[in-house]
KOLTI-168265 format. One record per residue (C-alpha): x, y, z; residue in one letter; residue number from 1. Coordinates in nm, 2 decimals. Example, Ala and Ser with C-alpha at 12.3 -4.5 7.8 and 13.67 -1.06 7.14 Angstrom:
<nodes>
NODE   east  north     up res   n
NODE   1.23  -0.45   0.78   a   1
NODE   1.37  -0.11   0.71   s   2
</nodes>
This chain:
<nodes>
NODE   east  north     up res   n
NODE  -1.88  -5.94  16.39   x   1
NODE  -1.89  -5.59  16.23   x   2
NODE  -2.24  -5.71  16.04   x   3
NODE  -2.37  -5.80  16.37   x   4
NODE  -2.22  -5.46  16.51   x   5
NODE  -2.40  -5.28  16.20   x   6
NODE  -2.69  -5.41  16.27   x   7
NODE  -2.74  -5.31  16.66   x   8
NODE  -2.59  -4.99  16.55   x   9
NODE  -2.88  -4.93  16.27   x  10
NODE  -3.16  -5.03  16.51   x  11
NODE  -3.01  -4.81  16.80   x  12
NODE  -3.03  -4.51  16.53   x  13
NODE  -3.38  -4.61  16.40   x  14
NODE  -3.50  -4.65  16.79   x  15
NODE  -3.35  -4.31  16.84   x  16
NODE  -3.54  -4.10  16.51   x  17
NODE  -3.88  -4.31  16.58   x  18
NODE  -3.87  -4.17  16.94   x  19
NODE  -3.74  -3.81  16.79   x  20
NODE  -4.08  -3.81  16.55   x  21
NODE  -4.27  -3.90  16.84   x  22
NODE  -4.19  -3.61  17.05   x  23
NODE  -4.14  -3.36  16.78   x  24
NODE  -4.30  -3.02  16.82   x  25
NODE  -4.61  -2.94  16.62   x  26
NODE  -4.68  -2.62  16.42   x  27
NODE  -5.06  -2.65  16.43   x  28
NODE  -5.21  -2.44  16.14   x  29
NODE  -5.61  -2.38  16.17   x  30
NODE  -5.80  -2.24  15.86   x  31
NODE  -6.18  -2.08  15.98   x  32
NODE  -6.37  -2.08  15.69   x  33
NODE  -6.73  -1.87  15.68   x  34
NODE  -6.94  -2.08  15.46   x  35
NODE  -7.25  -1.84  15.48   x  36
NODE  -7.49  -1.77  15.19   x  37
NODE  -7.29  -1.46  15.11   x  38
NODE  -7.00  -1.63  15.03   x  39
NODE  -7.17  -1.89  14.75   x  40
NODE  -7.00  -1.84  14.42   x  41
NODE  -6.73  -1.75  14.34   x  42
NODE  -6.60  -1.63  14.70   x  43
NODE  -6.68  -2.02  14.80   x  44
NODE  -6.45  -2.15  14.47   x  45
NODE  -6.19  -1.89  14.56   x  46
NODE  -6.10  -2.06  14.89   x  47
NODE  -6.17  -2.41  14.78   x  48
NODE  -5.91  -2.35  14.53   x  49
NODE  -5.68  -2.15  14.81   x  50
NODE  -5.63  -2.39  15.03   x  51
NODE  -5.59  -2.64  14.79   x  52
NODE  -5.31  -2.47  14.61   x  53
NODE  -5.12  -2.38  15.03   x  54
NODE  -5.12  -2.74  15.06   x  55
NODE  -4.92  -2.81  14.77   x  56
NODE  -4.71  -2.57  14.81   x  57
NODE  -4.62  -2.63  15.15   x  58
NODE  -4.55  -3.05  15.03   x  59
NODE  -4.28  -2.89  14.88   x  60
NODE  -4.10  -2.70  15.16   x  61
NODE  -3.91  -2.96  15.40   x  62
NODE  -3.95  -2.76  15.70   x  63
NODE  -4.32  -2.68  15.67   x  64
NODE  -4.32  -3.07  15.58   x  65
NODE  -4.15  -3.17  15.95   x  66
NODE  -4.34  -2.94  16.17   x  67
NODE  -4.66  -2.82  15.99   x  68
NODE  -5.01  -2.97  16.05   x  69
NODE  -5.36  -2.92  15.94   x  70
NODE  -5.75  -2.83  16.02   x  71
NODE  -6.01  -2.70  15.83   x  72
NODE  -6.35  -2.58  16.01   x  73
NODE  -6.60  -2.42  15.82   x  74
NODE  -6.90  -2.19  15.98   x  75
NODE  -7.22  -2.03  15.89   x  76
NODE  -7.50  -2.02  16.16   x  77
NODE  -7.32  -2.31  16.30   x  78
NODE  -6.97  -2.49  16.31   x  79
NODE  -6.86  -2.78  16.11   x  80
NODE  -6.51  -2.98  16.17   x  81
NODE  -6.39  -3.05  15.78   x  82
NODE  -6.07  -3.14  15.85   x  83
NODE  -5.90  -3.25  16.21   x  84
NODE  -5.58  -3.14  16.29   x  85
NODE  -5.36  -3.40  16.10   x  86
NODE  -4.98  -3.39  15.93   x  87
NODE  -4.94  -3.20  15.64   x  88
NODE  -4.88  -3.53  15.36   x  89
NODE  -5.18  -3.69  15.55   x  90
NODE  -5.44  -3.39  15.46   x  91
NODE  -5.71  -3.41  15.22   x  92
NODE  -5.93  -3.10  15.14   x  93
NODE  -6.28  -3.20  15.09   x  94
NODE  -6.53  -2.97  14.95   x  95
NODE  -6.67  -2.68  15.18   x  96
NODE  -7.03  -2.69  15.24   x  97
NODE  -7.26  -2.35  15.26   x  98
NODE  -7.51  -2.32  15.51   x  99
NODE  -7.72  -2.02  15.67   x 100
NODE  -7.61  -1.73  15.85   x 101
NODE  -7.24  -1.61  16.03   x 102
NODE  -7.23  -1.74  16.38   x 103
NODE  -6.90  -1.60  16.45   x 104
NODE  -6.92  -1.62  16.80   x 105
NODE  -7.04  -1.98  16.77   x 106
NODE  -6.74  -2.05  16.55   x 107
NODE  -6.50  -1.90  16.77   x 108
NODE  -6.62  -2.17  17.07   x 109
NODE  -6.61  -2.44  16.86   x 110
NODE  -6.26  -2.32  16.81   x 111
NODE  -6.14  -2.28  17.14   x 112
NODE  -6.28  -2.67  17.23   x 113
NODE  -6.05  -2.77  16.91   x 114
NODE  -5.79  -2.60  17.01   x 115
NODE  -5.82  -2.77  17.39   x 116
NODE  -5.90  -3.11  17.24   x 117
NODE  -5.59  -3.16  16.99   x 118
NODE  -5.33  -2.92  17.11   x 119
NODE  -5.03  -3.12  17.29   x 120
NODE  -4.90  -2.92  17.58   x 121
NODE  -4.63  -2.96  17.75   x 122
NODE  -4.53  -3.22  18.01   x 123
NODE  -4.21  -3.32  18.23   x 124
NODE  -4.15  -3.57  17.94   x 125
NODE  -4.16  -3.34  17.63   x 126
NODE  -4.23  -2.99  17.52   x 127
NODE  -4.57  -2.95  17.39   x 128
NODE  -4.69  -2.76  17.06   x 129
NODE  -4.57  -2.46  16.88   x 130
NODE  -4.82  -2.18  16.91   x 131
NODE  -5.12  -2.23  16.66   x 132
NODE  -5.17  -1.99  16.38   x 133
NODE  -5.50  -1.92  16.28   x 134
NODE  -5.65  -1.79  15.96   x 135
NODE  -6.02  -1.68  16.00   x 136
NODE  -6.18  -1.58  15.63   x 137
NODE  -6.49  -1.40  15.62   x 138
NODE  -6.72  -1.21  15.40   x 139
NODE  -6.98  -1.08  15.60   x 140
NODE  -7.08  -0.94  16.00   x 141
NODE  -7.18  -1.16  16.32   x 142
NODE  -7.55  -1.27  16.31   x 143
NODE  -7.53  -1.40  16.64   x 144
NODE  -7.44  -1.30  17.00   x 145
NODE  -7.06  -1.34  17.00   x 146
NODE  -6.99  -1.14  17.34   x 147
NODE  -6.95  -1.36  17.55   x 148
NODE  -6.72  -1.57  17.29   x 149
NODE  -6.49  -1.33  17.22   x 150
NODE  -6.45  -1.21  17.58   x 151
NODE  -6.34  -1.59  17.62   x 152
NODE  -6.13  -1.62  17.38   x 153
NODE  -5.94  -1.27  17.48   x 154
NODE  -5.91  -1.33  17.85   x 155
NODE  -5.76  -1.76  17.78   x 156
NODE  -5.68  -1.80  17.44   x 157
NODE  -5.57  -1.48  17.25   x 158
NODE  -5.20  -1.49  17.38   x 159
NODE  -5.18  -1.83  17.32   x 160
NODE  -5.24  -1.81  16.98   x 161
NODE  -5.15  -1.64  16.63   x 162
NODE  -5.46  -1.54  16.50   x 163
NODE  -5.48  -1.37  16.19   x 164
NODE  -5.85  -1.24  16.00   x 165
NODE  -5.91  -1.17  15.65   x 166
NODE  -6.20  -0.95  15.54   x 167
NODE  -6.30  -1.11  15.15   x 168
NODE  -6.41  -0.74  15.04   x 169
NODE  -6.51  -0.50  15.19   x 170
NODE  -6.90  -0.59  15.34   x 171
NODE  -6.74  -0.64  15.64   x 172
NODE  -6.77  -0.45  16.04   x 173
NODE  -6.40  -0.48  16.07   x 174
NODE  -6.45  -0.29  16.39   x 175
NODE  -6.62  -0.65  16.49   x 176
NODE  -6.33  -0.86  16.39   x 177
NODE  -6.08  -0.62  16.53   x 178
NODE  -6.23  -0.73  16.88   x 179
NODE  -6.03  -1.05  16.84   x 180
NODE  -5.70  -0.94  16.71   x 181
NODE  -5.48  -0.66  16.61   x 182
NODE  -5.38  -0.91  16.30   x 183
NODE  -5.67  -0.75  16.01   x 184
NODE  -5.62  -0.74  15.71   x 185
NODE  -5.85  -0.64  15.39   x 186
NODE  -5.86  -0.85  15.11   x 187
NODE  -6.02  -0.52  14.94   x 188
NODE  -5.98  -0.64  14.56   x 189
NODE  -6.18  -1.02  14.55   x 190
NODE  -6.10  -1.05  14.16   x 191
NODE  -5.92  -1.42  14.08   x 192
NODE  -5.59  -1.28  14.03   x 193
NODE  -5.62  -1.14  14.36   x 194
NODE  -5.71  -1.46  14.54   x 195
NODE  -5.43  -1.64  14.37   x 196
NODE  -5.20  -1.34  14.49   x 197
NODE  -5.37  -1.33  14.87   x 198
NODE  -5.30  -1.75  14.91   x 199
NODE  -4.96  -1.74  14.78   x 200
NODE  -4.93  -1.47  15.06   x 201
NODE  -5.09  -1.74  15.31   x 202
NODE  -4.83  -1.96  15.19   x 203
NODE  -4.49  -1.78  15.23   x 204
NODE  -4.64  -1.67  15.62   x 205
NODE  -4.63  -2.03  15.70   x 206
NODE  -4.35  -2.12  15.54   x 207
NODE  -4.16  -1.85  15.73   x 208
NODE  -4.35  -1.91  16.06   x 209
NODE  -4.21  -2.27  16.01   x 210
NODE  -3.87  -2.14  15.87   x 211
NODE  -3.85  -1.93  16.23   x 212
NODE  -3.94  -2.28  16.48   x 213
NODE  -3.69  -2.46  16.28   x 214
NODE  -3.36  -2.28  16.31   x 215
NODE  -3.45  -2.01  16.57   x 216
NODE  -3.73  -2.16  16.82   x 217
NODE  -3.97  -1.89  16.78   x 218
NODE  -4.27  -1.92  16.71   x 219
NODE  -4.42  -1.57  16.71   x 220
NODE  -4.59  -1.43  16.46   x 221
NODE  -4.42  -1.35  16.11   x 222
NODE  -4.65  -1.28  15.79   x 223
NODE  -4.53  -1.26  15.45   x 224
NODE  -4.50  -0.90  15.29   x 225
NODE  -4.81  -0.82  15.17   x 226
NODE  -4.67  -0.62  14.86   x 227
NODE  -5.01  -0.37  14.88   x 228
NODE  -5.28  -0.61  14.77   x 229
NODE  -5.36  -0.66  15.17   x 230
NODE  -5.41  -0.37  15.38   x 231
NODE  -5.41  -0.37  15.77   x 232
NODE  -5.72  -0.25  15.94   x 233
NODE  -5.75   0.03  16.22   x 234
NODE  -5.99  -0.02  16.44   x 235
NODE  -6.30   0.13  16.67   x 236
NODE  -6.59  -0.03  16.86   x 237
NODE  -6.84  -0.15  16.64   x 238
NODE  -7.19  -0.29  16.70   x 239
NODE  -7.34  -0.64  16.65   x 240
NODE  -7.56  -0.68  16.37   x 241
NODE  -7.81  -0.95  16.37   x 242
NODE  -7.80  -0.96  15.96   x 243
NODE  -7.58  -0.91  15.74   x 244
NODE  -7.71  -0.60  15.55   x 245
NODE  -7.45  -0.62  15.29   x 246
NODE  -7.70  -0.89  15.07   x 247
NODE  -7.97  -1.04  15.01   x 248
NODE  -7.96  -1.37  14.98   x 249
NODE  -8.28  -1.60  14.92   x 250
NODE  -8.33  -1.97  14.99   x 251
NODE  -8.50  -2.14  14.71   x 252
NODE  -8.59  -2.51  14.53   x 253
NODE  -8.63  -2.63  14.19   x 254
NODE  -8.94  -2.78  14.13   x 255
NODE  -8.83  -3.03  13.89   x 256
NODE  -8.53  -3.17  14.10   x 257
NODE  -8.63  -3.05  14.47   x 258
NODE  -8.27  -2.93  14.47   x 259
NODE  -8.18  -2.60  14.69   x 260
NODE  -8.03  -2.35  14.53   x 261
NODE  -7.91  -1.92  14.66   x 262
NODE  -8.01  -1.62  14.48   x 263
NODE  -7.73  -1.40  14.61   x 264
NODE  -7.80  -1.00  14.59   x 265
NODE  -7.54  -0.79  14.68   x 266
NODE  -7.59  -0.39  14.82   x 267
NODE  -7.54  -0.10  14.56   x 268
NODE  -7.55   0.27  14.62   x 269
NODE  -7.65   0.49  14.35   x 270
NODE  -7.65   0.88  14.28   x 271
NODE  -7.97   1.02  14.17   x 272
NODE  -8.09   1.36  14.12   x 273
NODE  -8.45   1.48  14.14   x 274
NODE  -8.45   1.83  13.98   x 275
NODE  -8.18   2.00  14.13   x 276
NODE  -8.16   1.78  14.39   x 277
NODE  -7.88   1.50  14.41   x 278
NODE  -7.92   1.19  14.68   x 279
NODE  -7.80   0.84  14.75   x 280
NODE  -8.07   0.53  14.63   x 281
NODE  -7.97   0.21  14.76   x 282
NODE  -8.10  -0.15  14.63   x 283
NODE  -7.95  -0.50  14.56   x 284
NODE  -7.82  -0.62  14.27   x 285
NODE  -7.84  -0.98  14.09   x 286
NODE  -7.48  -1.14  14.12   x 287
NODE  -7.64  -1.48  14.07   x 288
NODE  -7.80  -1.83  14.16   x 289
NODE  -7.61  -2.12  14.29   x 290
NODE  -7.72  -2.48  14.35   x 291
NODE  -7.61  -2.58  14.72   x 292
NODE  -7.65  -2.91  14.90   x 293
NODE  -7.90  -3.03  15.17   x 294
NODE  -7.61  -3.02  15.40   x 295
NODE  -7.67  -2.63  15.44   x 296
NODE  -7.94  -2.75  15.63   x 297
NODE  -7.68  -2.88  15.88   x 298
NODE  -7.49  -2.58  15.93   x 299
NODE  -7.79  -2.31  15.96   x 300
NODE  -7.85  -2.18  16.31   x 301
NODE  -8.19  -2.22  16.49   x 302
NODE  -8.29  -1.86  16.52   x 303
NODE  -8.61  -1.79  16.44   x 304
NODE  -8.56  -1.46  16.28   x 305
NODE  -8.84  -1.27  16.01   x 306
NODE  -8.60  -1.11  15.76   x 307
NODE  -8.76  -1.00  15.43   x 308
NODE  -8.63  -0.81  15.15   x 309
NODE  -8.87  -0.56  14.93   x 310
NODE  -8.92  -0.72  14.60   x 311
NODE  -8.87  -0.39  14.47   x 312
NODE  -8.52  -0.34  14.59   x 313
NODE  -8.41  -0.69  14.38   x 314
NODE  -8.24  -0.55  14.05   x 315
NODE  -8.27  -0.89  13.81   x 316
NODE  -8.37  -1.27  13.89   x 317
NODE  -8.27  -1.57  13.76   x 318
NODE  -8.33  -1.88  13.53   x 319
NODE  -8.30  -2.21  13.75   x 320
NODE  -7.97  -2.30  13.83   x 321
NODE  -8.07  -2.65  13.86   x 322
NODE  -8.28  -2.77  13.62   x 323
NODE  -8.28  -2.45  13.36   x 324
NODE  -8.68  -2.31  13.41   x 325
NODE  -8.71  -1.99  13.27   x 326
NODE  -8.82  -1.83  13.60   x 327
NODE  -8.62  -1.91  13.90   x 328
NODE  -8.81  -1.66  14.11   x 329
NODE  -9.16  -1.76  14.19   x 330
NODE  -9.35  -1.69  14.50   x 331
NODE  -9.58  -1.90  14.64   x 332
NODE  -9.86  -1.86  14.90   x 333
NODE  -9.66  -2.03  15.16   x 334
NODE  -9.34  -1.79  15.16   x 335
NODE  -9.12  -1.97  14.98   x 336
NODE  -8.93  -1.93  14.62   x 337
NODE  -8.88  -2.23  14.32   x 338
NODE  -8.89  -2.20  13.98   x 339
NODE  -9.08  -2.30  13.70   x 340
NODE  -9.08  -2.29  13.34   x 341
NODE  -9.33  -2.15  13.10   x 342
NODE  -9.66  -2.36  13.23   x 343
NODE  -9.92  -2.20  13.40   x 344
NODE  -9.98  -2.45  13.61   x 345
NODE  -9.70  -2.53  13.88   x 346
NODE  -9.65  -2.73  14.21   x 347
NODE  -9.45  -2.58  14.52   x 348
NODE  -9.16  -2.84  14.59   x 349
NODE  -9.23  -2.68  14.94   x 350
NODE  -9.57  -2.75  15.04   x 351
NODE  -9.66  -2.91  14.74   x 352
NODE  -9.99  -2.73  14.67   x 353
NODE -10.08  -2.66  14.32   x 354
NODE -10.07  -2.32  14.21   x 355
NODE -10.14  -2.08  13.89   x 356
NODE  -9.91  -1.83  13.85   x 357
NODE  -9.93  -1.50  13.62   x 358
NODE  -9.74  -1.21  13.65   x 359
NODE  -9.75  -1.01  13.91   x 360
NODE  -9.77  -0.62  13.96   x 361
NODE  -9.67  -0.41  14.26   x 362
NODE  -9.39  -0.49  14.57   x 363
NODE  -9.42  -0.77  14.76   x 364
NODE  -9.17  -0.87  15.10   x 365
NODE  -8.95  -1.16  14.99   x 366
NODE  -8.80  -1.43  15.29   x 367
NODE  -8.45  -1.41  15.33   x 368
NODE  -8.19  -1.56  15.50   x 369
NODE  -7.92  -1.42  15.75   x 370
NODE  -7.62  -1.39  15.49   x 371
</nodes>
């Protein structure tokens, strides 16, 4: 009798903690990732490694364990899902892509239809989701129209969220970003100790934003102590920018393997004096060339846009990154830039025509992309 008792009682508990998970309250946590040329590199390896390293930690913290779940989109000219919303021991953090320009507007859309697609609200039969926190990383300025995004996103979405942006340096218009939330901060130092130090920070905000629902049932915002390396932003109204003049960054392909790789050029002021006179020269310096996959393809915008660079404000160029050709900057008659090696004669992965090349004198305007 008591086995039988035991039994009933066990599957009365069991019944009563499956229906508890079922209608527990989500902490949704939403990581918006720019993936734009100007972030290639090291910026890219930073965050890839960033999230990676939040995720593990957070396995380790039973609260952020019950409550805490997951999405990663990435954007450059246009919006990628990389992760949906999904429990925290469930996630897996694939790779981030790059692709062409910093649609932030057309990230912050995509955002709002995620945010209406997977969060629960609430019904007459159970409460609905914790308010989401969202991190929004970024490098760089708009390069699209994001008025009538971020008027949106202000009027239905802003008090229903946490959202909190990062500026990775400081190349961006925080004036922009300060349009969607009083929650800026500047990541002003980029070096790797400073990432490391900037996703611990990440960390402990969620943990203690999960800490908070669990014993107190609030679910406001509360961020780690930043401890200096993270500065908050003030703001005033900026201007959109249809490029991001902070690089240069130009599309290329090696001519051996057809594979794309960035030349990434980043903006440097100088002093220079001219007799007695002293003034400001400004040109872009080589930071260096990184092989990317077709997928960038996929996440470039449609824009139709004639940027160019002066070959004369480029301070260094590259070997290949791909294949190892001595001169990964070559220029051919159809716009674009691949490499070759020590030949004279060459053929354009391109437009395949056949070209001899010699070195060239004088300034010529180089394609580039958005950033």
């Amino acid at each position: 009798m008591n086995k039988i008792y035991e039994f009933f009682f066990q599957l009365a508990r069991d019944k009563l903690i499956f229906i508890n998970i079922l209608h527990m309250r989500r902490l949704p946590v939403y990581f918006l990732i720019d993936v734009s040329e100007s972030m290639v590199g090291e910026p890219i390896e930073h965050v890839q490694e960033g999230i990676g390293s939040i995720i593990r930690e957070l396995r380790n913290d039973p609260y952020a364990l019950e409550t805490v779940f997951i999405s990663v989109i990435a954007f450059a000219g246009k919006p990628k899902l990389i992760a949906p919303l999904v429990e925290l021991y469930k996630f897996y953090h694939p790779k981030l892509p790059i692709g062409g320009g910093t649609s932030l507007g057309t990230a912050i859309n995509f955002l709002i239809s995620e945010l209406d697609r997977s969060i629960q609200k609430t019904t007459p039969d159970q409460k609905g989701d914790w308010k989401p926190i969202i991190f929004l990383f970024t490098d760089g300025n708009p390069t699209d129209n994001y008025n009538a995004a971020f008027e949106k996103w202000n009027k239905e979405y802003r008090k229903k969220s946490n959202l909190i942006v990062i500026s990775l340096g400081e190349n961006t218009d925080v004036n922009i970003l300060g349009k969607l939330t009083e929650n800026v901060l500047l990541l002003k130092d980029t070096s790797n100790e400073s990432f490391k130090k900037f996703f611990k920070w990440v960390t402990a905000s969620i943990k203690t934003s999960s800490l908070s629902i669990n014993t107190a049932n609030d679910d406001g915002l509360h961020l780690a102590p930043t401890n200096g390396f993270l500065s908050r932003i003030e703001f005033e109204n900026g201007l959109n920018k249809q490029i991001d003049e902070n690089f240069a960054v130009i599309l290329a392909k090696c001519q051996k393997t057809k594979h794309l790789y960035l030349i990434k050029y980043q903006k440097r002021l100088s002093n220079s004096e001219l007799g007695e006179l002293s003034y400001n020269t400004m040109d872009f310096n080589f930071v260096g060339a990184f092989q990317i996959e077709n997928s960038y393809f996929e996440l470039c915008d449609e824009a139709k846009i004639s940027n160019t660079v002066s070959s004369s404000e480029l301070s260094g160029f590259p070997n290949c990154p791909c294949c190892g050709n001595q001169f990964g900057f070559c220029v051919c008659v159809c716009g674009q830039i691949f490499c070759s090696g020590i030949e004279e004669v060459a053929q354009c992965p391109w437009c395949e025509k056949t070209l001899r090349f010699s070195t060239g004198t004088g300034d010529i305007s180089i394609n580039r992309t958005r950033g």
